[in-house]
Each structure stands twice: as structure tokens, then as C-alpha cells.
N, C-alpha and C positions, 0 to 999 in steps of 0.2 A: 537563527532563522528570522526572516523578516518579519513582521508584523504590520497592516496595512487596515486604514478605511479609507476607501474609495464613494463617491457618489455621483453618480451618472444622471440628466435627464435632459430634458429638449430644451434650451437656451430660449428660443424663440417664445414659451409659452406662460404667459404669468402664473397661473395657476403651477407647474410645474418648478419654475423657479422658490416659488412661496415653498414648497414641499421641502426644493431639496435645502436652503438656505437653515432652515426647522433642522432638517439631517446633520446640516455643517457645522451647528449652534452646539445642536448637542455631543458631536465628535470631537468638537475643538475643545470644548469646556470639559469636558471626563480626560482627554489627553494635549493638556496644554503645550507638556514640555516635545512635544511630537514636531516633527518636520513637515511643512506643506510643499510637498513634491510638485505637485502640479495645480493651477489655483487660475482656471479658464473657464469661458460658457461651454457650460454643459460637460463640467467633467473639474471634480476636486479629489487631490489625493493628499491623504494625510498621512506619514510614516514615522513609526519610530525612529529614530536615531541608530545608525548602522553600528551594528557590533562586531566585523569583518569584513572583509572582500567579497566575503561570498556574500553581501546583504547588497552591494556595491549597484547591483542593478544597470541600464544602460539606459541614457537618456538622448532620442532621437532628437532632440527639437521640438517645433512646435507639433508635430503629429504624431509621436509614440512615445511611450514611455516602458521602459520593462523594471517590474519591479523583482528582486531576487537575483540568483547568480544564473550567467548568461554567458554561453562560450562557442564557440567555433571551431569544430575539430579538437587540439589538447590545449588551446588556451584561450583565456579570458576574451570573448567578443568584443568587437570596436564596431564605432557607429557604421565605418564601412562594409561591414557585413552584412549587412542587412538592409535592401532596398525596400523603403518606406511606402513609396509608391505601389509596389508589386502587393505589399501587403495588405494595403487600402484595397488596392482593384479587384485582391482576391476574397473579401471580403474579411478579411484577419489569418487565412490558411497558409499565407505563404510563410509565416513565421516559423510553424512547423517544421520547416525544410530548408531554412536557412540556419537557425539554430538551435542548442538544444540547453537544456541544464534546468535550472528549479525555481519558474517565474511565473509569474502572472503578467499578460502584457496588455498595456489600455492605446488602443489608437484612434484617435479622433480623425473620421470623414466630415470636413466642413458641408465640402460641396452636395455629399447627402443627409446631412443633418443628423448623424448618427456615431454611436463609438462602439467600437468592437474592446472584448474585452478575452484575452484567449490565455487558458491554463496549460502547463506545457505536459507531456503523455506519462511522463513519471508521477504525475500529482504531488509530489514533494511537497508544494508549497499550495498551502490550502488554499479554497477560497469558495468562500458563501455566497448567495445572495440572497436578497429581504428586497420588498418594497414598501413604500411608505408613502401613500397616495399618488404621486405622478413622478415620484424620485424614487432612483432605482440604489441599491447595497450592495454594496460587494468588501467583503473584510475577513481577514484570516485567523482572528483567533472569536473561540466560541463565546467569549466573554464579553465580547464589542457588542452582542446584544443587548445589553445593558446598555451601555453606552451610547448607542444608537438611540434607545428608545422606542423598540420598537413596538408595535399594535401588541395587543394579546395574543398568545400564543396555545394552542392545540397539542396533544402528542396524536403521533402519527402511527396510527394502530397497524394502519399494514405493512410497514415500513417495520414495525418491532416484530411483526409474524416474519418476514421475512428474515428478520437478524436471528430469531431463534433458528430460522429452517439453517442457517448461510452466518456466521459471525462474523467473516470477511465480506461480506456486501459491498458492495460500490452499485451507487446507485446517486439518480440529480435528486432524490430524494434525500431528507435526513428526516432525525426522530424525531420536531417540530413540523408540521403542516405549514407553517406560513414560510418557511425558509427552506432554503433548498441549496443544492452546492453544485460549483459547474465541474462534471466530472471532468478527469484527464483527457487531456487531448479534446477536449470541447473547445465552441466558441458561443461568446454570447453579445449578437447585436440589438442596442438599444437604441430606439429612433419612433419618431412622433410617438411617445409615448406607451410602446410596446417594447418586450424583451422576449427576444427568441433565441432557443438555443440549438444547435448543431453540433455534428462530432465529424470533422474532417478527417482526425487521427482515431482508428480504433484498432488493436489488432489483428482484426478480419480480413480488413483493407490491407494492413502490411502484411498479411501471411499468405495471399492470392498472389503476389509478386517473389515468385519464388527465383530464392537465390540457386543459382547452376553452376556445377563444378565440383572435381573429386576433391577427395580429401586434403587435399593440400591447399586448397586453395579458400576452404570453409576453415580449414583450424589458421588459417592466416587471418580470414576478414574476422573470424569470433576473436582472436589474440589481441589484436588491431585495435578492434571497435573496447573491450577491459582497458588495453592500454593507452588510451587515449583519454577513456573517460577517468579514470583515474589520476594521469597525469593532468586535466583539467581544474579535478575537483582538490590537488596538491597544492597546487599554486596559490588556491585561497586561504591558506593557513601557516603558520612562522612554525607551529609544532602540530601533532597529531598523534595518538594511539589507535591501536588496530584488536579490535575485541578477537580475539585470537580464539576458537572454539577448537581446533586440533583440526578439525575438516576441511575440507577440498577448497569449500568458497572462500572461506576467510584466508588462508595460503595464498589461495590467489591473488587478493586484492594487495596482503602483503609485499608481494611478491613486486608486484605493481608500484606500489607505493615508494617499496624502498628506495631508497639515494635521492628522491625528489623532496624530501620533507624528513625534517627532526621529528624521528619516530620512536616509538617504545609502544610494548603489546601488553595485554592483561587477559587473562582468562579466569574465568571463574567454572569451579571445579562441584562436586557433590562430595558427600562421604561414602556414597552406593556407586558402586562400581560402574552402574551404566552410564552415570554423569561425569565422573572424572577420566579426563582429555588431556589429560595435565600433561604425559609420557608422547603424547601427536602434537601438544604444542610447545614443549619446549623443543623437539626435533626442527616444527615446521621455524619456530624463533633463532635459534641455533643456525640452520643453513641459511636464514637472511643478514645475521649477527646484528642482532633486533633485542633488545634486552627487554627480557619477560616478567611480569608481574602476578603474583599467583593467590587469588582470593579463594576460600571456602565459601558456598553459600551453605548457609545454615538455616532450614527448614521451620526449626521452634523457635526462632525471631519473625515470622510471620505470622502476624494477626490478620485475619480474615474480617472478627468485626468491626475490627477499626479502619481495614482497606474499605469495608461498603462504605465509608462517610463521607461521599463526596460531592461536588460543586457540581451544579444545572451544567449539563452541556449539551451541545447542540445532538448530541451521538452518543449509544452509551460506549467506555471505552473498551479494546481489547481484552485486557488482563488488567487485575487489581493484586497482582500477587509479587509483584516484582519492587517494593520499597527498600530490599536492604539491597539490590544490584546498584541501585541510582543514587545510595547513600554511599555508597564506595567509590563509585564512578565519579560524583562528585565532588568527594574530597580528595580522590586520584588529581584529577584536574586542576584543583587549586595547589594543590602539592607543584605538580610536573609541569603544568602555565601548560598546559591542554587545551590545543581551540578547538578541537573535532573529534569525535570519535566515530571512526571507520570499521564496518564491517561486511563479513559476506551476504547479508538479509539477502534474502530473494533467490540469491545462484541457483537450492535446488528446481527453484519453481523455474525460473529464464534458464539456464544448462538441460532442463527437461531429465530431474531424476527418477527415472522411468524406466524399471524391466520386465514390463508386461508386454502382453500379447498384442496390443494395440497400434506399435509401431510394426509389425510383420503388418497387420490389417494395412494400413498405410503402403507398406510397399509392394501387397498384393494388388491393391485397389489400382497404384500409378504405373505396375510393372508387369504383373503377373505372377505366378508364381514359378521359383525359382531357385536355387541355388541360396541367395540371399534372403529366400526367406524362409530357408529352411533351419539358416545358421539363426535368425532371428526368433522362431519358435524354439532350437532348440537353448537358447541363451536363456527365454526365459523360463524353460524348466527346470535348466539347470541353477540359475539363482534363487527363481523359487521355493521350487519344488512341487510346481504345478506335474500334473501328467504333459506328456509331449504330445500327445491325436488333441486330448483338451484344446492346449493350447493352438493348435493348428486348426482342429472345430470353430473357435469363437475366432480367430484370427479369417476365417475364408469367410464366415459368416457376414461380421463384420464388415468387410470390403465390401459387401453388396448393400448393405442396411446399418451405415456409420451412425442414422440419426437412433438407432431400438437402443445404442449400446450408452447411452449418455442420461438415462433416467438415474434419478439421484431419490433416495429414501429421507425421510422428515424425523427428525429424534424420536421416540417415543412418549415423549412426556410431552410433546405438541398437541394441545387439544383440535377437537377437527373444527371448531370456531375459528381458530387463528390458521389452519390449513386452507379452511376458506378465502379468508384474509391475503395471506400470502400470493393466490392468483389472481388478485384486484392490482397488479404492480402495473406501471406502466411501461411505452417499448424502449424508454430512453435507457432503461438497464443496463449497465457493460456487461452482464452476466448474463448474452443470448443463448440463443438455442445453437444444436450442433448444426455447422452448414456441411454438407455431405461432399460439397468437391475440394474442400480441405483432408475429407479423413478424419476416422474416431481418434487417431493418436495426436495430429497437431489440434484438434479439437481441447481434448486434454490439457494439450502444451497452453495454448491459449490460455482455458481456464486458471492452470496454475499460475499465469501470468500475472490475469486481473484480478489473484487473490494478495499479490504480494504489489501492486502501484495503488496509488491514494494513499501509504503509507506517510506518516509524520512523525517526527518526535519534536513537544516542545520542554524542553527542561532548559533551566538559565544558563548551568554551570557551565557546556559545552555544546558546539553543534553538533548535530549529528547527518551521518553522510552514508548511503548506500550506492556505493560506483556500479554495482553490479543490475540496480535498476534505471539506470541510465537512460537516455531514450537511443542513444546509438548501440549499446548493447542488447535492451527490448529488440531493435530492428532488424539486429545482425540476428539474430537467435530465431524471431519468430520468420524472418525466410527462410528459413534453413528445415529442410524436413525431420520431423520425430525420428527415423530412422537414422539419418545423420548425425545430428545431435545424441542421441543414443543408441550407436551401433554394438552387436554383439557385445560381450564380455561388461567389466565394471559398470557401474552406473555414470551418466555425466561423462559420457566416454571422448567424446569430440572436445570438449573444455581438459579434461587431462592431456590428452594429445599434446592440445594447444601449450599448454603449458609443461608440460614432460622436463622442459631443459632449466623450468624459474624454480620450482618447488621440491620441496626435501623428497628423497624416493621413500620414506614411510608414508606419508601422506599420499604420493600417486599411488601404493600400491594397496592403500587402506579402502576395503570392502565394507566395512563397517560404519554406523552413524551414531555418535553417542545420543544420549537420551536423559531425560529427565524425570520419567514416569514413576519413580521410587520417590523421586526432590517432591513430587507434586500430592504424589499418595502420601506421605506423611504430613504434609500442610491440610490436604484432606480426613484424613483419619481424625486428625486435632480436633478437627470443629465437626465433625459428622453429625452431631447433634443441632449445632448452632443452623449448619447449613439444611438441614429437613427442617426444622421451624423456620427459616428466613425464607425460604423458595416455595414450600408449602402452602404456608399463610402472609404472603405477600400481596404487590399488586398485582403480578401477571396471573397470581390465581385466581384474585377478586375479579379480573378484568375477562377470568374465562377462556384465556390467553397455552396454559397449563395445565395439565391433570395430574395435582398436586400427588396421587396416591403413589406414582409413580418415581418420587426422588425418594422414599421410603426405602423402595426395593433398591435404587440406584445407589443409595447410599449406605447399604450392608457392607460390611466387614468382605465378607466371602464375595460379594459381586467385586466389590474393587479391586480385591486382588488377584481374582478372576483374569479380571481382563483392562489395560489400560486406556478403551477407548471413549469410557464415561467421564476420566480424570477430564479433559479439554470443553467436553462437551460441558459438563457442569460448572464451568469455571466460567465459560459463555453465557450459560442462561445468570447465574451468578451475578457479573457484569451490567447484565441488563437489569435486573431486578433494582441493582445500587443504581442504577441510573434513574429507572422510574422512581422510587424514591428520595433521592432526591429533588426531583421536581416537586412531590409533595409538600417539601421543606422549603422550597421558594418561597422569596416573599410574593412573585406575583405566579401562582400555580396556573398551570393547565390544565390539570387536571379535574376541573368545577367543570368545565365546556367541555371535555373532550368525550367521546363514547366510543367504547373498543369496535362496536359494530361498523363506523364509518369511516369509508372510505376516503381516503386524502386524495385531496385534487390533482 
């Protein structure tokens, strides 16, 4: 994945020059051996040295530059793709729509004295910004703050209430006050000494333009838009493996991939029955004639206190539990001359795995009721095991009152300080409120969208590639109505269709999702002790943040194995707690300036 520092500000302005010049001293000097991309008034870009095609980026001339991998329909973009013009006039939007893939792009308007700078709708490839008197930051790994040098730094107290409520958040917010990040599908113009941000692409927008036509003609565009993006992201790699879970998405991207790239699959397995997939992926390996790789993970090689010890970062991260997958993975790669590792992240969230009552609401609301939405109620009682009047009650309901059905409940152990906190957010959230002429079901679809873009991995050994959140696949998926996408019977029912004739018939006809919640409860169990004293008597207790009494009861014996829905959740607040912590360990803390009570700008 690329790595970049960019510095942006008004040429024309002494004062502004002095600032960013200060920026470019101290970016150049922390990364000497770095490449200077672009080196003009009012705009420096400094790059690592590319470690693939897919780092390859495309370079317009004197008025654009994209940094990351950049394509056009199923291959590699060329400068002709893209009119530079159009992109300027439209204020940086047209990029959107002329190509797609995992970039950051900076384009210089002389004649208005300003540069656009636009992240593409996958978020794939990160990217910050900071300011630093009159010169503006933009840089993708969280560590260039350092480097940068930037002003002193705040934690951003509502911004942590919210990752407690939501641990997928996306927001132009991060867990520093002075720095902020442009979310997907944003732009951000900078000019006489101002930066504003905008979001031309949000799902909203692409889900109001709904895509029309039977069955046949949606399992074509959804096949299409997989196999395109896939055969795109092939071409950047000599080899590739495919993390192979036994399930629907990862088959498909398989599926997809094969014949276009030197491949080989791995899966990693549990010893408790709900996590080993081993018997779905050596079938789905087998009908691609894909040679499979088959790791245990092991539970009691996971240290929990030695996961909390980690580095300042701009955000705290996802999971701290996954070191022995990325130890294999990585010595996988140096073995097998590994450029990528491919998988289905995202499918169930874009496929819309979904058999609830809320896709019949959806085709009451646009249809009536009907015939179709009677097969719809009854599918999800039959999956469930809901009552079938139930399910048609909250289904009629629903179609009248889409916004009542989308209120969301806060953990338990959220103190009502930080619940406070959490509705001081701003509107630039990707995580809006329900819009009622979409319906509670693509509502839903949505959400599960913007839980799975802004996604990254950065590890050395290998890239890492999600085809299935592609911006062409996001597009094709969210026109498509919830009901479509998940018509009666199995889950993800439009994407099996689609695929019926690539992937093995265990896989199409598997009902089932493997699981982890035993893998996790015994990495839990371990430290049960370790984890009530670290979350208890932490910062997010001290900060008033947590009502400490409450991981006591969370973390009994009889409540965990009760019920699997505390494992994730505590593994979340978890995360965070290692996060704020470490900032305490900084040599230059926020923690002296910061106070839970205030609000970030």
C-alpha cells in the first residue's frame, strides 16, 4: 500500500509559503530515501518508493496526480481516461465517475488558486489531514505525525464516546482533535488559505438512483461489476492467495480470480467446531483446482497483555487479538513470493446478508402488498423462526414509519457522560440518520456498507485487497433494492444466483456461517481477570467515559458463555482503552491538555 506526505497551501502568500517550506524540512528529513512526486507552488508530494503496480498511481501532467492504484473498468487506467479539465471544472467530482480503485488524487486549479485533493469511495487508501499555521497535511500513515511535527495534540473525547457506542465509526473526525481524516468518497479544497470539505460520493446519493430490471438483468450488472473489479485488482500482482473461509464471499472472489493470476488459498481453521471451515474450503479449493493451505489457529498463543502495548495512533485499532494469523500469513508469503492477499471482507455487508423483516417493509412501501411480500414475510419466519403475523406486523408498520425502526441501543457499560458526549458529533458523519424514501431495509444495506469502507491493512509482508468493496461493486449493490439483493430463501440470494455456474454446489447451497465465538471465549476466559482490572481501572474509567462495575458482571464465567454478544463488544472497548494508553506513554502526551468533558471542534 502506498504511503504518502502531501503539503498543500497558497503559493502566492509569504507567510503561507514560510509554513509549508517548515512542513517540507521536516517530511524530507524523517524520510530521505522517499520519492518527490510532485515538487510545484503550492503543492509538494513526497512518496515512498513503490512496492508494486498497484502503488503505480497515475500521473496527469502538470494538473493531477493520483496516488495508489487506479483503473478503468477491469484494467489499469491510462492518462486518457480521465479528463483533467472536467475534473478541475467540477471541482475535483468528476474523478469519481470516471475512475475507480484505491487512491488519493491531488489536482492543482492555477487559474483559482486552489488544489483539490479527493479520496476515492472504498477508503482503501487512507488519508489525514493536519494543519500547521497556513500550510495544510495530508499523509496516510498515522505515524508521519511525528514526522510532520506537528502542533500539540488533544484526545478527542467525543469521538472515543462514539467508538465506544459504534467501533466501526467513520467519521472526518479521528481520536486527536487537531487532525482529522477525509472520509471516502470526500473532497477537500484548499485555497487562499482555507480547507473545506465536501462528499460528492456517499451511498445515499448512489442508492436514490435505483437500478431497474428483473432478475436477470441485476445478477448480470452484480457478476459484471465482482468480475471486473477483481480482474482489475489481478493485474497488479505476479502471484496472489485467497484467504479462503469456506463461505460464499471468499468463493466468489476465488472464483473471480482464478486463471487471471498465480494463485494458491489458505484458510485458517479453529479446534471448536463452529470455526473450522476446513470441509467448505477445501470443496470451494478443489472445484477451482486452487491448492489449499490449512493453518490451526491456536487460542493459548494469544496474549491479551502483551496485545495492549501499542504505538500512538491516530484511531484506536479494530482488534488486538489477531498476531498469530499475521505471523503465518507472513511467513506464508515469504515462502510462496506472495504479493497480495485476497479476500471476501465486506460481501456479507455489500451482498446485503439479510433475512429479516425489513426487506418485505421495503417492497410494501414501493409496491404494496402483495403476493411478494407475502413470500418475503414468510422466508423470514421460516429462517428465523420469528412468528409469521409478527413478522408482517413490523413489516406493514415499518413501510409507514422507516425512520422509528432504525434507533440503535448504547452498551451497557457506556457511562451517561460519554452518552452525552457521543451526540456532540458533527453532520459530516457517514453514519446518517435513516432517509424514509429509501426504506428501513436499504437503510440497513447502507449502514452495513459504511461499516465495512474506510477499511485498511497496513502489514509489510504483503498487500492486502478487498475486490468485493470495490467502488463498482458498492455501486452496483447499493442500486439494487434490499429485496433484490435478498429475495426469499438463502441469505445473499442475488450474488448466489449470480454466481450459481463459478462456485462449488456445497458452498451455493450452504445455509450456514462459520464462527468464532468459542476461538474468542477462550482467549477471553484466559485473561478474565487481567481484562476487569485493565478496563475497570483504566483511562476510559478515570475519564468517566465507563461504569467500571459493570465489566465485573460482563466478565463472569456464566454471562460469557451465556451468550456470545459481549465477546466483540469487549474486545472493542478493549482496543480503545490500549489505545488511550498508549498516548499516556507518548513522549509528547495529550493527555495533560485534554478533558473528557470537551467537545472537539
Amino acid at each position: 500500500m502506498n504511503r504518502f506526505i502531501a503539503i498543500v497551501w497558497n503559493a502566492r502568500a509569504g507567510h503561507a509559503v514560510a509554513d509549508a517550506e517548515a512542513l517540507i524540512a521536516s517530511a524530507s528529513l524523517a524520510h530521505s530515501e522517499w520519492v518527490r512526486r510532485w515538487e510545484g507552488p503550492g503543492l509538494f508530494v513526497l512518496e515512498r518508493p513503490h512496492a508494486s503496480r498497484a502503488e503505480a498511481g497515475l500521473d496527469l501532467g502538470a494538473k493531477a496526480l493520483f496516488l495508489g492504484a487506479v483503473f478503468c473498468g477491469a484494467r489499469a487506467a491510462r492518462t486518457g481516461d480521465v479528463d483533467v479539465r472536467a475534473v478541475l471544472e467540477s471541482a475535483g467530482a468528476r474523478a469519481f465517475t470516471s475512475v475507480w480503485g484505491r487512491y488519493v488524487l491531488f489536482a492543482v486549479d492555477a487559474d483559482n488558486a486552489c488544489v483539490y485533493v479527493a479520496r476515492d469511495p472504498s477508503g482503501a487508501l487512507p488519508c489525514y489531514m493536519a494543519q500547521r499555521g497556513w500550510a495544510f497535511a495530508f499523509f496516510s500513515h498515522p505515524e508521519d505525525v511525528t514526522a510532520l511535527n506537528l502542533p500539540a495534540r488533544n484526545i478527542d473525547w467525543a469521538y472515543v464516546a462514539r467508538r465506544l457506542h459504534n467501533p466501526r465509526l467513520v467519521s472526518i473526525r479521528t481520536g486527536i482533535e487537531s487532525i482529522e481524516e477525509l472520509p471516502p468518497g470526500a473532497l477537500a479544497r484548499i485555497g487562499q488559505g482555507r480547507r473545506s470539505v465536501s462528499r460528492p460520493w456517499r451511498p445515499a446519493l448512489v442508492a436514490q438512483d435505483v437500478l431497474e430490471g428483473d432478475a436477470v438483468k441485476l445478477r448480470a450488472t452484480l457478476g459484471g461489476a465482482v468480475e471486473d473489479a477483481c480482474a482489475a485488482w489481478a493485474g497488479m500482482f505476479d502471484a496472489g492467495a485467497v484467504r479462503l473461509s469456506g463461505g460464499l464471499d471468499s468463493s466468489i472472489v476465488l472464483a473471480c480470480l482464478n486463471g487471471r493470476i498465480d494463485l494458491q488459498c489458505i484458510n485458517f481453521a479453529t479446534a471448536s467446531a463452529d470455526g473450522d471451515e476446513r470441509l467448505y474450503a477445501r470443496a470451494a479449493a478443489a472445484h477451482a483446482h486452487v491448492e489449499l493451505h490449512e493453518f490451526l489457529r491456536r487460542p493459548e498463543t494469544v496474549d491479551l497483555e502483551r496485545a495492549s502495548h501499542i504505538a500512538p495512533a491516530l484511531n484506536p485499532p479494530l482488534w488486538l487479538a489477531d498476531g498469530e494469523t499475521a505471523a503465518c500469513e507472513a511467513a506464508f508469503a515469504q515462502s510462496a513470493k506472495i504479493g497480495a492477499y485476497f479476500s471476501g471482507r465486506g460481501g456479507d455487508n455489500v451482498f446485503f446478508r439479510n433475512q429479516g423483516w425489513e426487506r418485505a417493509a421495503d417492497w410494501a412501501r414501493h409496491h404494496g402488498v402483495g403476493a411478494y411480500f407475502w413470500r418475503l414475510c414468510w422466508s423470514h419466519a421460516r429462517q428465523t423462526g420469528a412468528p409469521f403475523l409478527q413478522s408482517v406486523r413490523r413489516a406493514i408498520a415499518a413501510a409507514a414509519r422507516p425512520g422509528e425502526t432504525l434507533q440503535t441501543s448504547a452498551p451497557e457499560f457506556i457511562s451517561e457522560k460519554a452518552r452525552a458526549l457521543a451526540q456532540t458529533g458533527d453532520e459530516t458523519d457517514v453514519r446518517s440518520a435513516a432517509l424514509s424514501s429509501l426504506g428501513v431495509g436499504k437503510c440497513l444495506h447502507m449502514r452495513a456498507i459504511e461499516d465495512r469502507i474506510n477499511y485498511f491493512d497496513h502489514r509489510p509482508h504483503a498487500d492486502y485487497v478487498y475486490p468485493l468493496v470495490a467502488q463498482p461493486v458498492l455501486e452496483a449493490c447499493l442500486r439494487m433494492p434490499s429485496y433484490a439483493l435478498a429475495p426469499p430463501g438463502l441469505d445473499r440470494g442475488l450474488a448466489r444466483a449470480a454466481f450459481a455456474h463459478r462456485i462449488a454446489p456445497q458452498i451455493l447451497r450452504r445455509g450456514s456461517k462459520g464462527r468464532t465465538n468459542s476461538y474468542l471465549a477462550h482467549i477471553v476466559l484466559r485473561h478474565r481477570g487481567f481484562l476487569r482490572d485493565y478496563l475497570a481501572g483504566g483511562a476510559l474509567a478515570e475519564a468517566g467515559m465507563v461504569v467500571p462495575d459493570v465489566f465485573t458482571r460482563m466478565l463472569g464465567e456464566a454471562e460469557l458463555m451465556r451468550t456470545g454478544v459481549n465477546l466483540p463488544r469487549l474486545m472493542g472497548v478493549f482496543s480503545i482503552e490500549a489505545w488511550l494508553r498508549s498516548w499516556r506513554k507518548a513522549p509528547q502526551s495529550p493527555e495533560a491538555s485534554a478533558t473528557p468533558g470537551r467537545e472537539a471542534r
